[in-house]
C-alpha positions in Angstrom: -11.3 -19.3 8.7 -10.6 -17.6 5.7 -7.5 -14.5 5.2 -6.6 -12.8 2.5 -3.6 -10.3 3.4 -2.4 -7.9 1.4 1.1 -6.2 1.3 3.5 -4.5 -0.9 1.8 -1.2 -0.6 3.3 2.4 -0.6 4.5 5.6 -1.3 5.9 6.3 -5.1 6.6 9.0 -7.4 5.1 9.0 -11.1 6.2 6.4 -13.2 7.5 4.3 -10.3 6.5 0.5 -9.7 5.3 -1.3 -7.0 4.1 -4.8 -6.6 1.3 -6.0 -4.2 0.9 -9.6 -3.0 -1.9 -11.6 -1.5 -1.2 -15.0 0.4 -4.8 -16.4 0.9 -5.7 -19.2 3.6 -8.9 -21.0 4.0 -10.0 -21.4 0.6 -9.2 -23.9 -1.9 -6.9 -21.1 -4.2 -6.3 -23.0 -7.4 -9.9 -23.4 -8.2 -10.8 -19.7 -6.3 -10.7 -16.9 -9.2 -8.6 -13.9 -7.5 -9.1 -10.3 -7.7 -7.6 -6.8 -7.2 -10.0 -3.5 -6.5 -9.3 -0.3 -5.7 -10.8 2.5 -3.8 -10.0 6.1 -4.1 -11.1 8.4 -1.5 -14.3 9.4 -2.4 -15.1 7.0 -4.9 -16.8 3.5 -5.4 -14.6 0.6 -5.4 -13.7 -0.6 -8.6 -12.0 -3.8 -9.7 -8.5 -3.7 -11.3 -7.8 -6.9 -12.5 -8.8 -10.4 -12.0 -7.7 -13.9 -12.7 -9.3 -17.1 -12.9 -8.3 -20.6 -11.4 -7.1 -21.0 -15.3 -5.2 -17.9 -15.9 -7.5 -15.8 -17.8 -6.7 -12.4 -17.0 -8.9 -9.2 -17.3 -8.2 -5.7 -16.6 -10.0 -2.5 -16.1 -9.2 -0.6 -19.7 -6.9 2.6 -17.6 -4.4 0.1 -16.4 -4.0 -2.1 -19.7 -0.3 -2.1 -20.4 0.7 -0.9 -16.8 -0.3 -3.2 -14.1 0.0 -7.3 -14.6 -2.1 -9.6 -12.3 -0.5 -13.1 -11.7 -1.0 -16.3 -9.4 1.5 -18.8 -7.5 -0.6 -21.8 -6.7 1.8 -23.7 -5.0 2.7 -20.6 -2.3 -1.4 -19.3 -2.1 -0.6 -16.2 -3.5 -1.9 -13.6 -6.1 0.3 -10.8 -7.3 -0.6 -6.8 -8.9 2.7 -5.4 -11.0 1.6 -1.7 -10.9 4.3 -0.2 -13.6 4.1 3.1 -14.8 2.4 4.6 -11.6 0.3 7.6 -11.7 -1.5 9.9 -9.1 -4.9 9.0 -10.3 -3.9 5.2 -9.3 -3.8 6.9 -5.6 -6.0 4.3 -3.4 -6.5 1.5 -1.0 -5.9 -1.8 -3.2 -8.0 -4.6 -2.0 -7.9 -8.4 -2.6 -11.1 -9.9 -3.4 -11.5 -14.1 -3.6 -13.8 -16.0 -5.7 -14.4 -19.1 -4.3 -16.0 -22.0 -6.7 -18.8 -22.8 -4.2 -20.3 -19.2 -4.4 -18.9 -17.3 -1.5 -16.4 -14.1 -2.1 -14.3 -12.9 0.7 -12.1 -9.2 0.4 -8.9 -8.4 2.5 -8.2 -5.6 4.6 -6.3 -3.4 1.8 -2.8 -1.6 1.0 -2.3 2.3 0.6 -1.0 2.9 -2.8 0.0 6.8 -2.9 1.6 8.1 -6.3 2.7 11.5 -5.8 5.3 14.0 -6.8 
């Protein structure tokens, strides 16, 4: 049975940091490409930031410089360093898995507020 569970979410003022984790079981995670999404209220889901079983990164271009996605293989992990917060990054983060056979499985998501 595959999990992914999130944590680390919150409530921050602008400019604040938070950092979200996802501890994955069930899949093989060193060759499973890991993502973050997000999902404002009343808006699509969008994806945040990925990383492959390699480390290539990729970010959506409004959190370049702010957030930093990263992987520890050895705990089943994938991290999101959110720096710089600001209300429009307001939403439920989700975890998303990649798995190398073909099948994708998403978490049950973390709040993120950013408010003053």
């Amino acid at each position: 049975q595959v999990q992914l569970v999130e944590s680390g979410g919150g409530s921050v003022q602008p400019g604040e940091s938070l950092r979200l984790s996802c501890g994955a079981a069930g899949i093989i995670f060193s060759s499973t490409t890991m993502a973050w999404y997000r999902q404002a209220p009343g808006k699509q889901r969008e994806s945040v930031a990925s990383i492959s079983s390699t480390g290539t990164t990729v970010y959506t271009d409004s959190v370049k410089g702010r957030f930093t996605i990263s992987r520890d293989n050895a705990k089943n992990t994938v991290f999101l360093q959110m720096n710089s917060l600001q209300p429009e990054d307001t939403a439920v983060y989700y975890c998303r898995a990649f798995t190398s056979y073909g099948r994708t499985f998403w978490g049950q998501g973390t709040q993120v507020t950013v408010s003053s």
